[in-house]
Biopython code that builds the backbone (N, CA, C, O; Angstrom):
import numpy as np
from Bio.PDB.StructureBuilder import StructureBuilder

atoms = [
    (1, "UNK", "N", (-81.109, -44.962, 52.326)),
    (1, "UNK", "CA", (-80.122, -45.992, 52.089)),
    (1, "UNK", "C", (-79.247, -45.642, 50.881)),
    (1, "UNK", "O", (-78.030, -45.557, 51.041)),
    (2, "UNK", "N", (-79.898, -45.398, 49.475)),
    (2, "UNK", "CA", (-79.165, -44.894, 48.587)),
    (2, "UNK", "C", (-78.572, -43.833, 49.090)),
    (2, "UNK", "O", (-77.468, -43.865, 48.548)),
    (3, "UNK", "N", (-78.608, -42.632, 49.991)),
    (3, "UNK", "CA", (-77.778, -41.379, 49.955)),
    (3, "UNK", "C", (-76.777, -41.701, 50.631)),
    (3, "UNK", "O", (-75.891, -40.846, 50.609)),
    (4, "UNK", "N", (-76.426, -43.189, 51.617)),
    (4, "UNK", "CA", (-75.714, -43.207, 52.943)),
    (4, "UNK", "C", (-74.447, -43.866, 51.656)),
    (4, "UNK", "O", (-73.341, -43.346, 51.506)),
    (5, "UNK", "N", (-74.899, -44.966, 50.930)),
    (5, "UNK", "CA", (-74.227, -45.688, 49.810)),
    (5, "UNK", "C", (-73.624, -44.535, 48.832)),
    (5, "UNK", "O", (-72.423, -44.688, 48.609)),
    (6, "UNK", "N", (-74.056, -43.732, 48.386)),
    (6, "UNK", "CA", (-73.301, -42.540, 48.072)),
    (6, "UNK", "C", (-72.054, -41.861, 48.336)),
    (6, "UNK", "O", (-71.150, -41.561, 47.556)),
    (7, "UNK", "N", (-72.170, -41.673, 49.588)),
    (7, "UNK", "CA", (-71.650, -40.956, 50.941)),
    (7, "UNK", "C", (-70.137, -42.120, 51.056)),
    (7, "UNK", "O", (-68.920, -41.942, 51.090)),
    (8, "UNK", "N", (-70.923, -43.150, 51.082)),
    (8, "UNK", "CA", (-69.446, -44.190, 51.331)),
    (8, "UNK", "C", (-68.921, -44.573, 49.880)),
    (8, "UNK", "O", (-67.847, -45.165, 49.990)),
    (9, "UNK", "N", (-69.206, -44.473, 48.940)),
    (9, "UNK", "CA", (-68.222, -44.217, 47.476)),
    (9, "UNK", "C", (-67.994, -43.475, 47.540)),
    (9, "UNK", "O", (-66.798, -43.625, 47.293)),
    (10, "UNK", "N", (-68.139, -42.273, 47.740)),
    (10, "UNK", "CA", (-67.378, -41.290, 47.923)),
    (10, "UNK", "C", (-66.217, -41.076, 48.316)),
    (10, "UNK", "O", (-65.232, -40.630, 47.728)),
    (11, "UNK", "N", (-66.460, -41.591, 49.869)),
    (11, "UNK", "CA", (-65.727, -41.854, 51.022)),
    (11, "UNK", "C", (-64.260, -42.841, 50.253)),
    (11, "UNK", "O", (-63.087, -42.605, 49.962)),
    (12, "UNK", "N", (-64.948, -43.687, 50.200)),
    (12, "UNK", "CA", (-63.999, -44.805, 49.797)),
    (12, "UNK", "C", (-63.094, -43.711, 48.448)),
    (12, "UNK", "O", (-61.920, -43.428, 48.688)),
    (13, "UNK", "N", (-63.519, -43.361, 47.571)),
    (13, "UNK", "CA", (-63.001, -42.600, 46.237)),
    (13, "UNK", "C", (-61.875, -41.997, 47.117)),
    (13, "UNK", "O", (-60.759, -42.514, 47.133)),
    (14, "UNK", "N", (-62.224, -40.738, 47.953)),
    (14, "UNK", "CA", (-61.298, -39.955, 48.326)),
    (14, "UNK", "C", (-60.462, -40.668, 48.975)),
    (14, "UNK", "O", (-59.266, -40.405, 48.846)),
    (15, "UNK", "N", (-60.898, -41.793, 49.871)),
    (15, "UNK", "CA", (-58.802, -42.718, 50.719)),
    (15, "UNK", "C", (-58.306, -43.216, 49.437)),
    (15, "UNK", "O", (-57.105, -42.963, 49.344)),
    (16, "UNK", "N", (-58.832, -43.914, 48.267)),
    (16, "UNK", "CA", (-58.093, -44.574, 47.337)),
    (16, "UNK", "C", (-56.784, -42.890, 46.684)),
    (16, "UNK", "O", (-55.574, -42.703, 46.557)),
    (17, "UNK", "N", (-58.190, -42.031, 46.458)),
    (17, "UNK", "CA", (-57.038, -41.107, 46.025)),
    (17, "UNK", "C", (-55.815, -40.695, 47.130)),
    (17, "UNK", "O", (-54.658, -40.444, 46.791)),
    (18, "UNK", "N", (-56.237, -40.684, 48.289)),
    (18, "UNK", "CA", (-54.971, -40.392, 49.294)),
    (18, "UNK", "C", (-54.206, -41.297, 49.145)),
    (18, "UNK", "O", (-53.132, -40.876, 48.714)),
    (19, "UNK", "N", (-54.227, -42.539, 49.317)),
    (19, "UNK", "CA", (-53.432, -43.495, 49.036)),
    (19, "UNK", "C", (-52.553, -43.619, 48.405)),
    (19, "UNK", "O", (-51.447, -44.055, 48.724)),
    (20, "UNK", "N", (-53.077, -43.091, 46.984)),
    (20, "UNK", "CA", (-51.877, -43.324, 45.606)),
    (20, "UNK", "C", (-51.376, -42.305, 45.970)),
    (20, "UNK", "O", (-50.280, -42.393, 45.415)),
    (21, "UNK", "N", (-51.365, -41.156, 46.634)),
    (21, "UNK", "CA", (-50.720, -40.172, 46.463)),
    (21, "UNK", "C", (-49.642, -39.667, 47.613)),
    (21, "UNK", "O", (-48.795, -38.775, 47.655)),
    (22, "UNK", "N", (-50.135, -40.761, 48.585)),
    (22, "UNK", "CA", (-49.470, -40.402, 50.026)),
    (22, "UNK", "C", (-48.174, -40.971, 49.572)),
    (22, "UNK", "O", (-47.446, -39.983, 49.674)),
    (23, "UNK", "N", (-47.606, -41.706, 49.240)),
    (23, "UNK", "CA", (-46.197, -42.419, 48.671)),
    (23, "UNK", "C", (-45.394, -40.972, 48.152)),
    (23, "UNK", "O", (-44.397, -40.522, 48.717)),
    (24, "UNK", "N", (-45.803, -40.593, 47.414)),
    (24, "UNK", "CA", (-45.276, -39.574, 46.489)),
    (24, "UNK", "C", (-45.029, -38.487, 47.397)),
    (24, "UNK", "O", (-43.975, -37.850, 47.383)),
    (25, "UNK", "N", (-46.110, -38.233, 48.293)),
    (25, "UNK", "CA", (-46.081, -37.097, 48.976)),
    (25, "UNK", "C", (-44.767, -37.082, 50.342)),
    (25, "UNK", "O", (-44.010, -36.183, 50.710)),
    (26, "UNK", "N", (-44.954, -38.514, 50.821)),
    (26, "UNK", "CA", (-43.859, -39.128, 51.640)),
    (26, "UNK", "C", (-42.567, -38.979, 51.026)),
    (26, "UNK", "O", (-41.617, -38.718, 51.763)),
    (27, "UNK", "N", (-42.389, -39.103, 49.801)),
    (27, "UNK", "CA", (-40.956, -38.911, 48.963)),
    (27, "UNK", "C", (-40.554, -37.190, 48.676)),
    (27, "UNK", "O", (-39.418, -36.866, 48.330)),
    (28, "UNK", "N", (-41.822, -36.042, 48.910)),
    (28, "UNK", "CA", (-41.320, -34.894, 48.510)),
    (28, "UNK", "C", (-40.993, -34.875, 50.310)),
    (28, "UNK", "O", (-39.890, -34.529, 50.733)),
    (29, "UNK", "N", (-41.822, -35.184, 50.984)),
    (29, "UNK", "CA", (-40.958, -34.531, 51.929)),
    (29, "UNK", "C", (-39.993, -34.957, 52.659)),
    (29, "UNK", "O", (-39.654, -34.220, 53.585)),
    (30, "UNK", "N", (-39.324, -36.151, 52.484)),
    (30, "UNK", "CA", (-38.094, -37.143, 52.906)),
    (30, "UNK", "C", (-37.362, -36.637, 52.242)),
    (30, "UNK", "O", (-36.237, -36.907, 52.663)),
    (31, "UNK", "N", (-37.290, -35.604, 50.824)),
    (31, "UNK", "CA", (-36.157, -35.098, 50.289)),
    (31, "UNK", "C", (-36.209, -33.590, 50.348)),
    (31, "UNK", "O", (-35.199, -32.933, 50.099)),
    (32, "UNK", "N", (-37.381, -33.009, 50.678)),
    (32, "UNK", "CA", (-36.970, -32.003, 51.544)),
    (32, "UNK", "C", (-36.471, -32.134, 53.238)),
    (32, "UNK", "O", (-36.063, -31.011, 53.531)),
    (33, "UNK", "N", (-36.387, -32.748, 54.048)),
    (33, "UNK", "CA", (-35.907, -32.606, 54.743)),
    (33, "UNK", "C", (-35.026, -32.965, 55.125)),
    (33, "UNK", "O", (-34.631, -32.603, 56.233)),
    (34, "UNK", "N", (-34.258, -33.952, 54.254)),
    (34, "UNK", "CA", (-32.918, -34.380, 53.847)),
    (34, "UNK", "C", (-31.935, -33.018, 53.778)),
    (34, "UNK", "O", (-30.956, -32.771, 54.482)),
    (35, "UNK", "N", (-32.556, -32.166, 52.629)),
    (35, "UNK", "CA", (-31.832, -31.011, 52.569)),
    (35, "UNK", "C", (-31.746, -29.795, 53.389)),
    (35, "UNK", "O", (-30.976, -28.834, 53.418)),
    (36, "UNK", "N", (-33.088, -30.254, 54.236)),
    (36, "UNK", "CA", (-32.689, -28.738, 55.503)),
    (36, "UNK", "C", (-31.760, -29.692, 56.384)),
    (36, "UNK", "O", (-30.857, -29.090, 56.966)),
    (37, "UNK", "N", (-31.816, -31.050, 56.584)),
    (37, "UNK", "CA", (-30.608, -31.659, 57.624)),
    (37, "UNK", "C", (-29.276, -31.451, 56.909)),
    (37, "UNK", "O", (-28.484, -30.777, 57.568)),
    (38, "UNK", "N", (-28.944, -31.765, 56.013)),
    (38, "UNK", "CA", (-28.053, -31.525, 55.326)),
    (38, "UNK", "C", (-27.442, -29.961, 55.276)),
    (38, "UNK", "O", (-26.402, -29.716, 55.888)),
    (39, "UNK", "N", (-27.876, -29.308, 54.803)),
    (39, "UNK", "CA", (-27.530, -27.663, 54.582)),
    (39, "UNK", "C", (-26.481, -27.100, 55.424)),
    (39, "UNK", "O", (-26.917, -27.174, 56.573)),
    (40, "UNK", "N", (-25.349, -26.586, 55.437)),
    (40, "UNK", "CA", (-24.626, -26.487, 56.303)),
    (40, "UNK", "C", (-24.925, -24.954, 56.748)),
    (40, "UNK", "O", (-24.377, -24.606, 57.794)),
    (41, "UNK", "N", (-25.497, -24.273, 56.272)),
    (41, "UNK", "CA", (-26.324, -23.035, 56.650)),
    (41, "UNK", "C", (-27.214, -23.922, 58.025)),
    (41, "UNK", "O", (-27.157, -23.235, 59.045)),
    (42, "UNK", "N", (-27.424, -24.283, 58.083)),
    (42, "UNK", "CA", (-28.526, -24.986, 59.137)),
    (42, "UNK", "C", (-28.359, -25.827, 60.369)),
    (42, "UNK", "O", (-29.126, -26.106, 61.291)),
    (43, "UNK", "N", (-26.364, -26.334, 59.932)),
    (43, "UNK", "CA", (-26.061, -26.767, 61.223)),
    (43, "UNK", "C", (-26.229, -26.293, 62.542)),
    (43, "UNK", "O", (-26.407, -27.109, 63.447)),
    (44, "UNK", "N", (-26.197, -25.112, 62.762)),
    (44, "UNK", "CA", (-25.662, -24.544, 64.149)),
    (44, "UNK", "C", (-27.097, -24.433, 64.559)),
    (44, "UNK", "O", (-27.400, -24.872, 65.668)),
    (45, "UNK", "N", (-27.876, -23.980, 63.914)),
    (45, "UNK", "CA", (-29.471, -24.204, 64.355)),
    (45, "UNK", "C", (-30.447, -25.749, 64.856)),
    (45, "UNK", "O", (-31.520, -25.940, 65.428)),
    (46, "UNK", "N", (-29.204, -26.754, 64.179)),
    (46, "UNK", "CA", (-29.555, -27.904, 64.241)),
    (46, "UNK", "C", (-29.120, -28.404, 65.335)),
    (46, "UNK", "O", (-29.724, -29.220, 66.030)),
    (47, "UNK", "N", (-27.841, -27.848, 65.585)),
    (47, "UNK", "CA", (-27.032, -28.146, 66.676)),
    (47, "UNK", "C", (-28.011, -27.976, 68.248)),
    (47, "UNK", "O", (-28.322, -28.851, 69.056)),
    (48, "UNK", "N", (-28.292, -26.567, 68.249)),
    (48, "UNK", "CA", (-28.897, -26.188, 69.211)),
    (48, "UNK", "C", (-30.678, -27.068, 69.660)),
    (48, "UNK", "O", (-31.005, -27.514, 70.759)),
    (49, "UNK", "N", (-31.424, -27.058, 68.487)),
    (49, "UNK", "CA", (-32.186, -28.555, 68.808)),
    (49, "UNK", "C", (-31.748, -29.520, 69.024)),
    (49, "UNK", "O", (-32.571, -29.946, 69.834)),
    (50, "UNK", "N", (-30.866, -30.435, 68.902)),
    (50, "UNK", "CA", (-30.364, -31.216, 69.328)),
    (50, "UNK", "C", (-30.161, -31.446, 70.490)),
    (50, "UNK", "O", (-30.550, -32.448, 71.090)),
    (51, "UNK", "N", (-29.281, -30.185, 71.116)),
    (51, "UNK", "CA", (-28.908, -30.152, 72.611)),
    (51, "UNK", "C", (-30.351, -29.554, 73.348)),
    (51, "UNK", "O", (-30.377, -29.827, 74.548)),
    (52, "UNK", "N", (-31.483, -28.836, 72.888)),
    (52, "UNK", "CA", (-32.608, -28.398, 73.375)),
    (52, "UNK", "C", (-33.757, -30.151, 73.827)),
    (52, "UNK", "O", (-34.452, -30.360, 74.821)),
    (53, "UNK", "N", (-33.540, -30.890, 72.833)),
    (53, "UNK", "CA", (-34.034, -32.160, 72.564)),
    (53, "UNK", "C", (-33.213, -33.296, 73.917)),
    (53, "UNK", "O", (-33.824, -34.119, 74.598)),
    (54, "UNK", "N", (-31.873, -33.025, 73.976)),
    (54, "UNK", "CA", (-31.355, -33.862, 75.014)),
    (54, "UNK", "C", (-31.290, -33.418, 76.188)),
    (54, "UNK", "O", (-30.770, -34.147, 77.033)),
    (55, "UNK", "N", (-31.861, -31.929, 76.630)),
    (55, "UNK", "CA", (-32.259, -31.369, 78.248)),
    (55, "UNK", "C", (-33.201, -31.906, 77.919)),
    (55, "UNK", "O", (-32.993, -33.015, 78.410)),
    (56, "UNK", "N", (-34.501, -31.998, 77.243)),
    (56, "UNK", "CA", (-35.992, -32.374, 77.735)),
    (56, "UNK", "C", (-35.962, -33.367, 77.593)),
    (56, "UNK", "O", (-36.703, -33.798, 78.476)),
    (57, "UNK", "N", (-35.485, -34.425, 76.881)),
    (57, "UNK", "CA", (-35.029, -35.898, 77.484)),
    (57, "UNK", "C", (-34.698, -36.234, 78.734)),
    (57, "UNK", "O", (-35.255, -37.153, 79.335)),
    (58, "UNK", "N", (-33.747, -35.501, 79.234)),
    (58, "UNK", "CA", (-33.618, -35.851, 80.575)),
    (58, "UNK", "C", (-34.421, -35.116, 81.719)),
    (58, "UNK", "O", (-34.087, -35.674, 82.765)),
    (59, "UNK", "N", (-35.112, -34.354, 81.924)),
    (59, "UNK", "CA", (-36.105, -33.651, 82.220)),
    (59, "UNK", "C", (-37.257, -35.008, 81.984)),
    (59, "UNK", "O", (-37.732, -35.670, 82.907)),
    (60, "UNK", "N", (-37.441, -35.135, 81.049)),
    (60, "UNK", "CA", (-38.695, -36.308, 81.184)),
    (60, "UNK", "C", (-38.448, -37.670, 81.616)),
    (60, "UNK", "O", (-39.421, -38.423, 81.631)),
    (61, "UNK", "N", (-37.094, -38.205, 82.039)),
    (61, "UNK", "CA", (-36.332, -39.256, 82.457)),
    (61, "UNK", "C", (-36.415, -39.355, 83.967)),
    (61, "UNK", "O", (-36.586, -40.364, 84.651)),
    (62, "UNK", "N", (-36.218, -37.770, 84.437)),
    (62, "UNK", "CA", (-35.976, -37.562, 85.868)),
    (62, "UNK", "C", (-37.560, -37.793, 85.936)),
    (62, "UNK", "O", (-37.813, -38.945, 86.291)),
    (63, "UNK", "N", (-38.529, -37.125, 85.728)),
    (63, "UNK", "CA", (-40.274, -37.036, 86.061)),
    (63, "UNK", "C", (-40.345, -38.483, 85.861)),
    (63, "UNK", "O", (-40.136, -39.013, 86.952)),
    (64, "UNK", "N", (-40.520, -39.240, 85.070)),
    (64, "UNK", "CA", (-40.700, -41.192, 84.991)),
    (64, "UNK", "C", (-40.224, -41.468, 86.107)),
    (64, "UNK", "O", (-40.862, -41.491, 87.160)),
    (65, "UNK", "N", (-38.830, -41.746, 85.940)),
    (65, "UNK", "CA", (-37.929, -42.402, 86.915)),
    (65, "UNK", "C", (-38.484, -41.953, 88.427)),
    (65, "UNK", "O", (-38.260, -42.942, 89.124)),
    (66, "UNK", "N", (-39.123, -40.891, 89.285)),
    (66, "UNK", "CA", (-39.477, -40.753, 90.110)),
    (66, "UNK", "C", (-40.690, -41.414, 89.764)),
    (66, "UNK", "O", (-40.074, -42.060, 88.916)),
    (67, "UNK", "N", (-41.458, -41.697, 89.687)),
    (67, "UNK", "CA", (-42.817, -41.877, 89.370)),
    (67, "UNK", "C", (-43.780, -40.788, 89.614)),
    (67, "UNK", "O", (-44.823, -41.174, 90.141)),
    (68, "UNK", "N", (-43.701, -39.569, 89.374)),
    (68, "UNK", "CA", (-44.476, -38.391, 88.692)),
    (68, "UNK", "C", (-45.351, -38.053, 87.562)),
    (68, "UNK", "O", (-45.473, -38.661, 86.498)),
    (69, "UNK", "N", (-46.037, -36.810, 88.030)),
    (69, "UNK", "CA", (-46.873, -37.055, 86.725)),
    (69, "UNK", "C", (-46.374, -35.287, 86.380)),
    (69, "UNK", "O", (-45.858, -34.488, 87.161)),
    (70, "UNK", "N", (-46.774, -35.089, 84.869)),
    (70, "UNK", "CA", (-46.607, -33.751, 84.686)),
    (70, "UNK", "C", (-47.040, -32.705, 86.133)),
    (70, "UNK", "O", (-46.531, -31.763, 86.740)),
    (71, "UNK", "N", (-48.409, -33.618, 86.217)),
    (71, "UNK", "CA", (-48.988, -31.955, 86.973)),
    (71, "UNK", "C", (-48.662, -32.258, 88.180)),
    (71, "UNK", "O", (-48.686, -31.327, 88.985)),
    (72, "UNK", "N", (-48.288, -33.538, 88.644)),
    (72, "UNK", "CA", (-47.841, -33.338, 90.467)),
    (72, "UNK", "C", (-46.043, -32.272, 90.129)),
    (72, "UNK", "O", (-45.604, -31.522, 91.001)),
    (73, "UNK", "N", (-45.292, -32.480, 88.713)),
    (73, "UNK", "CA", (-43.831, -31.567, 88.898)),
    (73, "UNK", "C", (-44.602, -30.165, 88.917)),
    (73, "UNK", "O", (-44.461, -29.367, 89.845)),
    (74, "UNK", "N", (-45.358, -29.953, 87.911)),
    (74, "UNK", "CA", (-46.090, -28.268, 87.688)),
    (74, "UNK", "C", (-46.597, -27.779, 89.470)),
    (74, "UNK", "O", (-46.235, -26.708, 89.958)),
    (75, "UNK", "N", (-47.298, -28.599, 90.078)),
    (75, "UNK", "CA", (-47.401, -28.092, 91.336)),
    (75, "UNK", "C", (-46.337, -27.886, 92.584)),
    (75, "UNK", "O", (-46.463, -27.095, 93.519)),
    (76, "UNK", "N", (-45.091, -28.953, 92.308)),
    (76, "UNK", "CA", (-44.555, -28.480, 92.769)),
    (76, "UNK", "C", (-42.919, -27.725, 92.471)),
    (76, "UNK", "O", (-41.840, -27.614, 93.053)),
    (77, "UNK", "N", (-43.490, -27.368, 91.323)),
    (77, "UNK", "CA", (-42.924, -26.010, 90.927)),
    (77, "UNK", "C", (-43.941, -24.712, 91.081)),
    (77, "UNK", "O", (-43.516, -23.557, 91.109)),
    (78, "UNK", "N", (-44.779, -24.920, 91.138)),
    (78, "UNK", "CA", (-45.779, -23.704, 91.425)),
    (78, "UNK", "C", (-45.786, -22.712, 89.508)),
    (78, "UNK", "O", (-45.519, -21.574, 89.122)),
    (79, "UNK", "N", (-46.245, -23.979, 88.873)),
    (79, "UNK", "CA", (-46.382, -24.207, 87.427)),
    (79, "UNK", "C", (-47.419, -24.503, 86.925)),
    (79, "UNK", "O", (-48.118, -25.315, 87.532)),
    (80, "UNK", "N", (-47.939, -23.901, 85.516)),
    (80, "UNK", "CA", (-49.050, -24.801, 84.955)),
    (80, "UNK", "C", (-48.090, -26.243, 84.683)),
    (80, "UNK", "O", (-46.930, -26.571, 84.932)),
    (81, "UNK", "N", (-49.660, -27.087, 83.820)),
    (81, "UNK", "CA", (-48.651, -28.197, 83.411)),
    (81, "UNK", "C", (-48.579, -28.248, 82.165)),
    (81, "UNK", "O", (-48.107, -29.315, 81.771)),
    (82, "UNK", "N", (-48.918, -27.363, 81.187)),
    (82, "UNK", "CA", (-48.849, -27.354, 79.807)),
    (82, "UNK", "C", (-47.289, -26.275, 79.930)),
    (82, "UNK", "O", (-46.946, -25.801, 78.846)),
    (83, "UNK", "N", (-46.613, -25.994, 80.860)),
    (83, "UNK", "CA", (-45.664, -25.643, 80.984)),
    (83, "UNK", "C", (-44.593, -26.385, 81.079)),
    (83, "UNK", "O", (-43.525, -25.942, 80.655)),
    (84, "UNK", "N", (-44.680, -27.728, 81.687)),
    (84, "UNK", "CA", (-43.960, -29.059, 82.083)),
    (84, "UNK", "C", (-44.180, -29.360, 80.534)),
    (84, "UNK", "O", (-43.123, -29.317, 79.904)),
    (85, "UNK", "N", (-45.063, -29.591, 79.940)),
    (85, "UNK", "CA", (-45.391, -30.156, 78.555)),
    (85, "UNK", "C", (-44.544, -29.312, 77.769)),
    (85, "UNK", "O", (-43.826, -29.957, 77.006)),
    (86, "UNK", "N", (-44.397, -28.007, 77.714)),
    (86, "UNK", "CA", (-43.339, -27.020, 77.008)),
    (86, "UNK", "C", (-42.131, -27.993, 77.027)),
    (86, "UNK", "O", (-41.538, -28.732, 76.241)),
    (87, "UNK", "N", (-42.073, -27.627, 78.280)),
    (87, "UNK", "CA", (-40.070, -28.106, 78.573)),
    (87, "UNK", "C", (-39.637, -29.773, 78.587)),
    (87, "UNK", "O", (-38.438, -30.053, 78.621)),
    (88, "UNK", "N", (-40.584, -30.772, 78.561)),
    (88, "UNK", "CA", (-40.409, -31.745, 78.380)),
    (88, "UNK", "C", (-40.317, -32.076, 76.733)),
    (88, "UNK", "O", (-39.512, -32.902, 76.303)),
    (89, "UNK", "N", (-41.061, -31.474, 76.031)),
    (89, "UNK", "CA", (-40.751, -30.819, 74.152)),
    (89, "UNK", "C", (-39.941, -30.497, 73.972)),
    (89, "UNK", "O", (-39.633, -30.895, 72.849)),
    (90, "UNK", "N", (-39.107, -29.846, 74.431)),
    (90, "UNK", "CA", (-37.682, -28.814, 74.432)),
    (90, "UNK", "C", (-38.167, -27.781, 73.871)),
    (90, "UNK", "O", (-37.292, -27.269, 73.172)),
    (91, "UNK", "N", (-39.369, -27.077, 73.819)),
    (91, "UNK", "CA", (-39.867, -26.258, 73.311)),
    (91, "UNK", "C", (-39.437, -24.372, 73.841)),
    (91, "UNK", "O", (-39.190, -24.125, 75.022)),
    (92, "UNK", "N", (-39.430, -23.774, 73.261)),
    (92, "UNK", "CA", (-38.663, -22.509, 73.856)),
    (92, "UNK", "C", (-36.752, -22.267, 74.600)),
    (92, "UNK", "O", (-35.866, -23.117, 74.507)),
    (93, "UNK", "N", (-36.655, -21.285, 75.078)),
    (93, "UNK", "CA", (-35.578, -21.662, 75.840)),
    (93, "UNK", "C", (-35.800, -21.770, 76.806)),
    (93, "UNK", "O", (-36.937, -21.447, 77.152)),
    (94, "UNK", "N", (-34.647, -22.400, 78.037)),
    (94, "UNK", "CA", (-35.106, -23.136, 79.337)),
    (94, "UNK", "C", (-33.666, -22.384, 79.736)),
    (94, "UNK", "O", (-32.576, -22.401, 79.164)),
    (95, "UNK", "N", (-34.197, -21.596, 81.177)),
    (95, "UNK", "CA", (-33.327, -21.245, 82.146)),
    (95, "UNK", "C", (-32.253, -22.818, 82.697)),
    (95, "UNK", "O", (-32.576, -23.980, 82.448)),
    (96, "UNK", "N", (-31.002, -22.389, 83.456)),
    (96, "UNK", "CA", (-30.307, -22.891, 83.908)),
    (96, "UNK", "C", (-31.243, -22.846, 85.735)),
    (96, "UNK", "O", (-30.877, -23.674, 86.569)),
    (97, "UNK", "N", (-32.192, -21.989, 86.043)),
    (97, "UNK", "CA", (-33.122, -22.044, 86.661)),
    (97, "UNK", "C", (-34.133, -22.535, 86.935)),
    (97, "UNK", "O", (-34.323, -22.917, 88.090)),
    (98, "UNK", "N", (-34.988, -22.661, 86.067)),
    (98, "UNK", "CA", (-35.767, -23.820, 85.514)),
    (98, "UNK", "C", (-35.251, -25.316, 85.420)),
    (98, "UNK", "O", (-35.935, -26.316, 85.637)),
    (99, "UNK", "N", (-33.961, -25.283, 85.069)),
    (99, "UNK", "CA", (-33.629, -26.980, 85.178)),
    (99, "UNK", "C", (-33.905, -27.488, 86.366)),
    (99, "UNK", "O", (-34.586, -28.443, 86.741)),
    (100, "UNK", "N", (-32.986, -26.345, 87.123)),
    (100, "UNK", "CA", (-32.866, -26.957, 88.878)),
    (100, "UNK", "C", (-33.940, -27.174, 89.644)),
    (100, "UNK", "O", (-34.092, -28.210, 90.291)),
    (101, "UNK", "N", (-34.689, -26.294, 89.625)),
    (101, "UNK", "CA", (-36.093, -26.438, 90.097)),
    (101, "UNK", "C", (-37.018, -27.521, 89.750)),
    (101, "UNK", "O", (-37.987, -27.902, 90.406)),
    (102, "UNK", "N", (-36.476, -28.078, 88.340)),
    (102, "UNK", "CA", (-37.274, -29.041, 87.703)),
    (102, "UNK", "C", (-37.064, -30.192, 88.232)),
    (102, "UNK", "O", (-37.967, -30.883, 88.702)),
    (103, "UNK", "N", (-35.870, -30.508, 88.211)),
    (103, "UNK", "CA", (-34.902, -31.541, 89.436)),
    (103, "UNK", "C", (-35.045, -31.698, 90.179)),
    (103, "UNK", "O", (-35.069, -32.900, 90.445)),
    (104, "UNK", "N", (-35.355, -30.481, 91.614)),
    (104, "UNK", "CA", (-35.488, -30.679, 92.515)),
    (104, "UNK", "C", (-36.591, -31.069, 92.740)),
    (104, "UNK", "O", (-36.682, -32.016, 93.522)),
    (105, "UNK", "N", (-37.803, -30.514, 92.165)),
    (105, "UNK", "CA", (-39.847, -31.003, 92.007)),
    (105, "UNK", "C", (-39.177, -33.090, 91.852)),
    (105, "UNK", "O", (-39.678, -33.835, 92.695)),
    (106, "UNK", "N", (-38.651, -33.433, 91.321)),
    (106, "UNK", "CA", (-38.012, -34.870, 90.771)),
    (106, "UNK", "C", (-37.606, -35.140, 91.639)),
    (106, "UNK", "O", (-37.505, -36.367, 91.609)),
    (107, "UNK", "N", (-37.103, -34.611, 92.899)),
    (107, "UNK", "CA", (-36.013, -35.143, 93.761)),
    (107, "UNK", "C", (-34.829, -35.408, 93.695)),
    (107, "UNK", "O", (-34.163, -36.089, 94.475)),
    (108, "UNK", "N", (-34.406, -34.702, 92.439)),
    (108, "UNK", "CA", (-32.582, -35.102, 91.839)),
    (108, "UNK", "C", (-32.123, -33.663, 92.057)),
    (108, "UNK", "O", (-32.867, -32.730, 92.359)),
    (109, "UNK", "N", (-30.709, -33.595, 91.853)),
    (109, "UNK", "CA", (-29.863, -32.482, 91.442)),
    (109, "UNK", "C", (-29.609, -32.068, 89.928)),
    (109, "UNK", "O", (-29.112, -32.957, 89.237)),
    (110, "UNK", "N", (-29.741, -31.466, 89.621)),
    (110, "UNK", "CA", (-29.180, -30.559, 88.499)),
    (110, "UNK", "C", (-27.414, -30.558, 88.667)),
    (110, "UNK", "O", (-26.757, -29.986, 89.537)),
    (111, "UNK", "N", (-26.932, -31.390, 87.538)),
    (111, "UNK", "CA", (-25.251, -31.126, 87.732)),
    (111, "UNK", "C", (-25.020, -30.249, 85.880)),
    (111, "UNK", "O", (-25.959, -30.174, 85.087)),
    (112, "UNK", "N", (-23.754, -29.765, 85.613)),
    (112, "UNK", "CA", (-23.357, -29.328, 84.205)),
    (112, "UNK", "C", (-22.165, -29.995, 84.224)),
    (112, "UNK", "O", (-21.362, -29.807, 85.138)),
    (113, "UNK", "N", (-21.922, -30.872, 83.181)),
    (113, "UNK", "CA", (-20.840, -31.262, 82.639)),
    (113, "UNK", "C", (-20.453, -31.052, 81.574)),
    (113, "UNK", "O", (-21.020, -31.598, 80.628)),
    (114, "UNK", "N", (-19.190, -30.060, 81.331)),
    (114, "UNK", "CA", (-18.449, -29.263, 80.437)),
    (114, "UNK", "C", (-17.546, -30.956, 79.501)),
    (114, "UNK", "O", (-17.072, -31.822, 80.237)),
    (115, "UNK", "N", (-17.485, -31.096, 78.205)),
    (115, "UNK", "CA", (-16.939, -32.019, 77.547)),
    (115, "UNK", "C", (-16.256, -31.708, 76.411)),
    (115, "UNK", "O", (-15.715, -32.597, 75.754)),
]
sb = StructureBuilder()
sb.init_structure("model")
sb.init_model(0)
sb.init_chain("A")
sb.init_seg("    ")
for serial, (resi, resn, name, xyz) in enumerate(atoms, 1):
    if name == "N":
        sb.init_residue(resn, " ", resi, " ")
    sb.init_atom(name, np.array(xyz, "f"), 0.0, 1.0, " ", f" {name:<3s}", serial, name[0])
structure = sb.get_structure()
C-alpha cells in the first residue's frame, strides 16, 4: 500500500510539473510556427501543401459521400488501404492517375479546373 501511494505522488508530481510547463511550451511553439507560416522563403512550399491538403479533401469527400470505407476504395483499386490512408493525408505526391481511379472506386469523375 505504501509503495502504490508513492507511485501516485509521484505520478501526480510529474502532471503538476507538465502542467506548469505545457503553457509555455504551447507559446514556443505557436511562435515558432508562426514564423515558418510567415517566412516568405516558405511560401511556395506552403503553397503546394495547401493544394496537396485540398486534393485529399476531396478524395475523402468523394469516399463519405458514397458511403465507402477506406478498404472497400483500396480493393477496388486493387490497393492496400494504408495507401487510401496516404492519399486521403495528402501525404506524398499523387498521380493525375491515381485521382481518376480514386473517383472512379467512388463512382464519380475526376474533372481539372484551370482558375
Amino acid at each position: 500500500m505504501r509503495k502504490k501511494q508513492n507511485i501516485d505522488k509521484e505520478l501526480e508530481k510529474e502532471v503538476k510539473h507538465f502542467a506548469q510547463h505545457l503553457e509555455a511550451l504551447h507559446e514556443q511553439q505557436s511562435t515558432a510556427r508562426g514564423k515558418i507560416l510567415t517566412d516568405p522563403a516558405n511560401a511556395e512550399f506552403l503553397k503546394e501543401c495547401r493544394e496537396r491538403r485540398a486534393i485529399a479533401e476531396a478524395l475523402y469527400q468523394a469516399r463519405t459521400a458514397a458511403n465507402l470505407t477506406q478498404a472497400e476504395v483500396a480493393a477496388r483499386m486493387n490497393v492496400s488501404q494504408p495507401y487510401i490512408v496516404k492519399l486521403e493525408r495528402g501525404q506524398g505526391s499523387i498521380s493525375w492517375k491515381v485521382i481518376s481511379r480514386y473517383a472512379a472506386a467512388c463512382g464519380k469523375k475526376a474533372e481539372i479546373t484551370l482558375l
